[in-house]
C-alpha positions in Angstrom: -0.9 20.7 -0.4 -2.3 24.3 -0.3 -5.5 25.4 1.2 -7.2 28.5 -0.3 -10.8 29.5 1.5 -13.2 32.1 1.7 -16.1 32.0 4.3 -18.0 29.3 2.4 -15.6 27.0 0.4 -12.3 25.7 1.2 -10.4 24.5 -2.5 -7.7 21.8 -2.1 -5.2 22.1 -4.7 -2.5 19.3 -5.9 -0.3 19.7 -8.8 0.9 16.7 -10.2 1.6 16.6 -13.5 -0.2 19.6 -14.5 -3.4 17.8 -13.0 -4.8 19.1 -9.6 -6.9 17.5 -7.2 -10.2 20.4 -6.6 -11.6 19.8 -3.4 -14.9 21.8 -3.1 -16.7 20.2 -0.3 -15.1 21.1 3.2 -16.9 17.8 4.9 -15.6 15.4 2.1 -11.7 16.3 2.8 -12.2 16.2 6.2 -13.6 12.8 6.2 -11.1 11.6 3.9 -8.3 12.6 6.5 -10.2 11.2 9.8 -9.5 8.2 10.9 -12.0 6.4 12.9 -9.7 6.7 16.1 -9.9 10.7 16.2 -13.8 10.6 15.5 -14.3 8.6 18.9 -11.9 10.7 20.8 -13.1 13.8 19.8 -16.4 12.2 20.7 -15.1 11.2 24.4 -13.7 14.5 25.3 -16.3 16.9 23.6 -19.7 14.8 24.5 -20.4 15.8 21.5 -20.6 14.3 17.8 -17.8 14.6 15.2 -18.9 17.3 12.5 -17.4 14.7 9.5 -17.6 11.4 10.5 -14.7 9.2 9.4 -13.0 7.6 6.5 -14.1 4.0 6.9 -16.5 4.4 4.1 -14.2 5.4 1.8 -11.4 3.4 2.3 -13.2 0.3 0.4 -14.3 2.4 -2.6 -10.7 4.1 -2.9 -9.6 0.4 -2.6 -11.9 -0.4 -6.0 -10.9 2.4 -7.6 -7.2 1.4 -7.2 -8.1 -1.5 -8.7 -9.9 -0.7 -11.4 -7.5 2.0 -12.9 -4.8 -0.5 -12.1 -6.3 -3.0 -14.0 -7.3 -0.2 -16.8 -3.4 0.8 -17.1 -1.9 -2.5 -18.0 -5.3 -3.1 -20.2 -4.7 -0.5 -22.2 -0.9 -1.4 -22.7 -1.8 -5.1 -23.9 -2.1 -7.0 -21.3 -3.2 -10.0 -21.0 -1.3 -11.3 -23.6 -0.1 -15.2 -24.3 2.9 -14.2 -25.3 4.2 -12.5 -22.1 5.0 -13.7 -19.3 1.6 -11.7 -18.6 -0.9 -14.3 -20.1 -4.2 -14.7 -18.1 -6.8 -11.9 -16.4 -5.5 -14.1 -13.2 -2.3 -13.0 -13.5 -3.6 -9.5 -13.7 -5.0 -9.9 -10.6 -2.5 -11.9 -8.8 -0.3 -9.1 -10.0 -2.7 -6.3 -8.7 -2.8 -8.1 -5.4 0.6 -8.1 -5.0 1.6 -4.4 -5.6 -1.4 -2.3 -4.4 0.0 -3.9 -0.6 -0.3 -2.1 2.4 2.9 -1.4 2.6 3.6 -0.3 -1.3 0.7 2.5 -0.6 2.0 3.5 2.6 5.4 4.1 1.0 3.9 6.5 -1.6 1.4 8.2 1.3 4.3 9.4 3.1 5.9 10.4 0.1 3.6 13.0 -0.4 3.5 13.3 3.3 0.2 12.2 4.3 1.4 11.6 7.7 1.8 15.1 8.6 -2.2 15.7 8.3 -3.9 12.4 8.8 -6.2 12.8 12.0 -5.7 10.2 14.5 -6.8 11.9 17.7 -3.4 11.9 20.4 -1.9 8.5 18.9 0.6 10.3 17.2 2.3 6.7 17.1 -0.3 5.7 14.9 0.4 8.4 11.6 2.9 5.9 10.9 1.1 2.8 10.6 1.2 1.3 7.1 -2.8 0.3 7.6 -3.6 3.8 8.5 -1.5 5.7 5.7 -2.5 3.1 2.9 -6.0 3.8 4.0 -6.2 7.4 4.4 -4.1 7.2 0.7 -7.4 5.4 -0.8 -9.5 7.6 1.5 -8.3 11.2 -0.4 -8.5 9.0 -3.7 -12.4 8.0 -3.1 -13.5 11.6 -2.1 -11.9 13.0 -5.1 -14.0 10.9 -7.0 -17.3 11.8 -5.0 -15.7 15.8 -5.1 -14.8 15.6 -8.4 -18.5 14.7 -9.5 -17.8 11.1 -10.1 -15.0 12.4 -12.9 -13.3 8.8 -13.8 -11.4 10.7 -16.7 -9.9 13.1 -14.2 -9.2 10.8 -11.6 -7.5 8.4 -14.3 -4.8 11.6 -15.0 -4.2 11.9 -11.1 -3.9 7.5 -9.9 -1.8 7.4 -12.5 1.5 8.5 -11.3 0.5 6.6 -8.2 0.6 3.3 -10.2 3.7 4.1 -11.8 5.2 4.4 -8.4 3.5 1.1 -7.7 5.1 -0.7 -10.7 8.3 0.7 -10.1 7.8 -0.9 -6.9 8.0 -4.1 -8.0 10.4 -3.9 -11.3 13.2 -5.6 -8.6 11.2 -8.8 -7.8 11.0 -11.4 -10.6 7.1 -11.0 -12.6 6.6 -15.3 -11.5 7.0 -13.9 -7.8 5.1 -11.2 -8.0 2.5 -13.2 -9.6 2.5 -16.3 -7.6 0.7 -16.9 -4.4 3.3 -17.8 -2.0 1.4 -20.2 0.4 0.2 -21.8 -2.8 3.4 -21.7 -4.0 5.0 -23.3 -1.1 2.8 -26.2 -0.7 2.6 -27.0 -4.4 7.0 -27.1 -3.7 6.9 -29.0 -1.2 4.3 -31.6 -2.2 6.2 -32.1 -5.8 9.8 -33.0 -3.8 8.9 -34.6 -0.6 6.8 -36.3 2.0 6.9 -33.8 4.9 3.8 -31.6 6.1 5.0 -27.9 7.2 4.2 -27.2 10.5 3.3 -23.4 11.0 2.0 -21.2 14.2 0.8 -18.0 14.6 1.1 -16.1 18.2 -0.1 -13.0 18.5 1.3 -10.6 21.4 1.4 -7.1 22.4 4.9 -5.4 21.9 6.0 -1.6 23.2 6.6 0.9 19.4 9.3 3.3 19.7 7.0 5.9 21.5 6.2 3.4 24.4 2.8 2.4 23.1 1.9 -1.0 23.0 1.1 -2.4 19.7 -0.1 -5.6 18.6 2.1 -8.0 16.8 2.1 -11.8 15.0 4.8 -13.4 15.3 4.3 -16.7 12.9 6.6 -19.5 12.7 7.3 -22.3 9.5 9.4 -25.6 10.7 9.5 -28.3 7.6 11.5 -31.1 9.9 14.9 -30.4 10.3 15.1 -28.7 6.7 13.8 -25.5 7.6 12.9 -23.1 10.6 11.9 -18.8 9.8 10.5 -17.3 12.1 8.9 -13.3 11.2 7.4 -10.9 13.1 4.8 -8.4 12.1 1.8 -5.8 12.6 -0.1 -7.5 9.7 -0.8 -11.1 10.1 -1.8 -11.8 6.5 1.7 -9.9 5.4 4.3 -11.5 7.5 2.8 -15.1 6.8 3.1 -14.1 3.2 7.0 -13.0 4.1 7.6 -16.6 6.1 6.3 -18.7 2.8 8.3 -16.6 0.4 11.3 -17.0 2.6 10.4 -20.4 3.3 10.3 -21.6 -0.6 13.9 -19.3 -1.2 15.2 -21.6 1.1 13.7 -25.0 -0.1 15.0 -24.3 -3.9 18.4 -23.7 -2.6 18.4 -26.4 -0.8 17.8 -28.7 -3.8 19.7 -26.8 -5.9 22.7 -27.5 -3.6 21.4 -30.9 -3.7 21.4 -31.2 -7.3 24.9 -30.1 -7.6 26.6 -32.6 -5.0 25.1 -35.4 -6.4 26.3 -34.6 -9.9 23.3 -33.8 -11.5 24.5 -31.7 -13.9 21.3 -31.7 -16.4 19.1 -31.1 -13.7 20.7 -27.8 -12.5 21.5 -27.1 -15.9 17.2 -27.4 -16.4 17.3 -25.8 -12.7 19.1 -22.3 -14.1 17.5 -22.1 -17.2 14.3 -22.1 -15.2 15.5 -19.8 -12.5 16.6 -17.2 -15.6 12.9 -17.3 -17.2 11.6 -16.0 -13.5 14.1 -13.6 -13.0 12.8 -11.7 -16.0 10.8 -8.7 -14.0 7.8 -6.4 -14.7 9.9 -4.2 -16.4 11.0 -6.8 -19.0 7.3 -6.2 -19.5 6.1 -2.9 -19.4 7.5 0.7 -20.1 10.2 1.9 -17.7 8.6 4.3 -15.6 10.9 7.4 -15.1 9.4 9.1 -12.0 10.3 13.1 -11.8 9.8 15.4 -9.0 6.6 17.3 -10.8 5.2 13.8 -10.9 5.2 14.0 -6.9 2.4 15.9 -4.9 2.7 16.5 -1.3 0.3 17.5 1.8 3.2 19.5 3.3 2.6 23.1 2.3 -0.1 24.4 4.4 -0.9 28.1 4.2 -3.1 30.3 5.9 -2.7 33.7 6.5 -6.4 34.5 8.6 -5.6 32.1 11.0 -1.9 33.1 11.3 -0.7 29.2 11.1 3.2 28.9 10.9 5.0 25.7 9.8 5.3 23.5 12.1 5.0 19.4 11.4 4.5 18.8 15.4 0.7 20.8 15.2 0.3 20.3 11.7 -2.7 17.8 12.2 -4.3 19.9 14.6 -4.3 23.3 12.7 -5.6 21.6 9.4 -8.3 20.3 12.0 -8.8 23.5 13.0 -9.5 25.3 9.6 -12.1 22.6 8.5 -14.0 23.1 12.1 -14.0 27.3 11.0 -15.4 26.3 8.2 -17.6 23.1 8.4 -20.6 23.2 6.0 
């Protein structure tokens, strides 16, 4: 990331790809990097109101916009198609759900090191936390698009390469897994072999994070009689039950599988592998391999500033991108 500014305009430059992100409006980067958090400490210790507001608003509309182009990338490749494994606009979507996770956008925000200038106020803890990278990720993605005056063509060339790095994400997990609910998935299992209802819990509790912060975590729990107990832990209840049911229907096919072969069965686990080869065939077995270089990779790490004499230095880079947006707030 490099900031260049005169008295009136700072311009946020990021080469990707020969494409660059053009920030014009000083208010509409800082927003994008403010998390809600900062705005009400700075608000607390000032008495005084937060020149740029947070990136709440934007975090939905990056969100959308994720979507869309993710959506408009495998569109324009063929997809849905009845003769892939890709078939229905469902599939699209279950497909979309899975990948643009929390956890997937995280990965690619500190990548390009978002985490060394999203504004969180003194919870340093908290630059991070998967919610708050993925969000400030969509954040810098929406107020390009506002920026950018509402330029879907250009902002097409730069999510791009962010959804490449999402697919490639996934090319390791079998496409009828990555498709699939897995509570749905589960349940349907379990209702097609058996009797026995699942029993699952959910406890949330407050746990100390490596800096000695308490954080809040879900810990959820699936028994299925005497078959099956997984227990996960997590910051993100809708993610870790996700994890449990997954886990929980690895187990369950094993177990009949094991089943299968000491009774003999030797057409049914033949039937059993043949199946369990069609899903293993992955996204890539669909799509284009996506060969990721280092120019496809842009990253908010190179801050310069010669005015305001600001030296490289991770621990205060927050504060001194702060500080250039306050010398210059519109």
């Amino acid at each position: 990331m490099v900031f260049l500014y005169n008295q009136k305009t700072i311009l946020l430059f990021i080469k990707m790809n020969n494409k660059i992100f053009l920030f014009q409006n000083t208010n509409t980067l800082a927003q994008a990097l403010t998390n809600k958090i900062h705005e009400l400490e700075y608000q607390s210790k000032k008495g005084t109101k937060y020149p740029f507001g947070n990136n709440e608003d934007f975090v939905g509309i990056g969100q959308m916009i994720l979507e869309f182009f993710f959506s408009d990338y495998l569109i324009q490749r063929g997809y849905p198609n009845k003769e892939t494994q890709i078939k229905k606009s469902s599939d699209l979507v279950l497909l979309r759900q899975r990948l643009l996770s929390e956890r997937n956008l995280a990965d690619i925000a500190i990548s390009y090191k978002i985490d060394n200038i999203v504004q969180v106020g003194n919870q340093i803890n908290l630059k991070k936390n998967p919610k708050i990278l993925a969000e400030t990720l969509k954040s810098i993605i929406a107020a390009q698009y506002y920026d950018s005056g509402y330029d879907l063509d250009h902002l097409r060339e730069v999510v791009q390469p962010i959804l490449k790095q999402v697919l490639d994400k996934g090319q390791a997990v079998p496409l009828v897994e990555l498709k699939q609910n897995p509570k749905s998935a589960f349940l349907e299992f379990v209702n097609s072999c058996t009797n026995l209802k699942p029993k699952v819990s959910v406890e949330w509790k407050k746990d100390a994070s490596q800096n000695g912060n308490p954080i809040n975590v879900y810990q959820v729990q699936l028994e299925l009689n005497n078959l099956l107990l997984i227990k996960r832990e997590g910051i993100n209840k809708r993610n870790t039950e996700q994890l449990v049911y997954r886990e929980a229907l690895k187990r369950l096919k094993q177990i009949q599988l094991n089943q299968s072969y000491s009774q003999g069965s030797q057409n049914q686990s033949t039937k059993t592998q043949d199946k369990e080869s069609a899903e293993e065939i992955t996204i890539l077995d669909e799509l284009e391999t996506s060969i990721i270089d280092s120019s496809q990779f842009f990253q908010f790490s190179d801050l310069r500033d010669t005015d305001l004499s600001l030296v490289e230095n991770q621990g205060t880079l927050g504060q001194k991108v702060e500080s250039l947006l306050e010398q210059f707030a519109l």
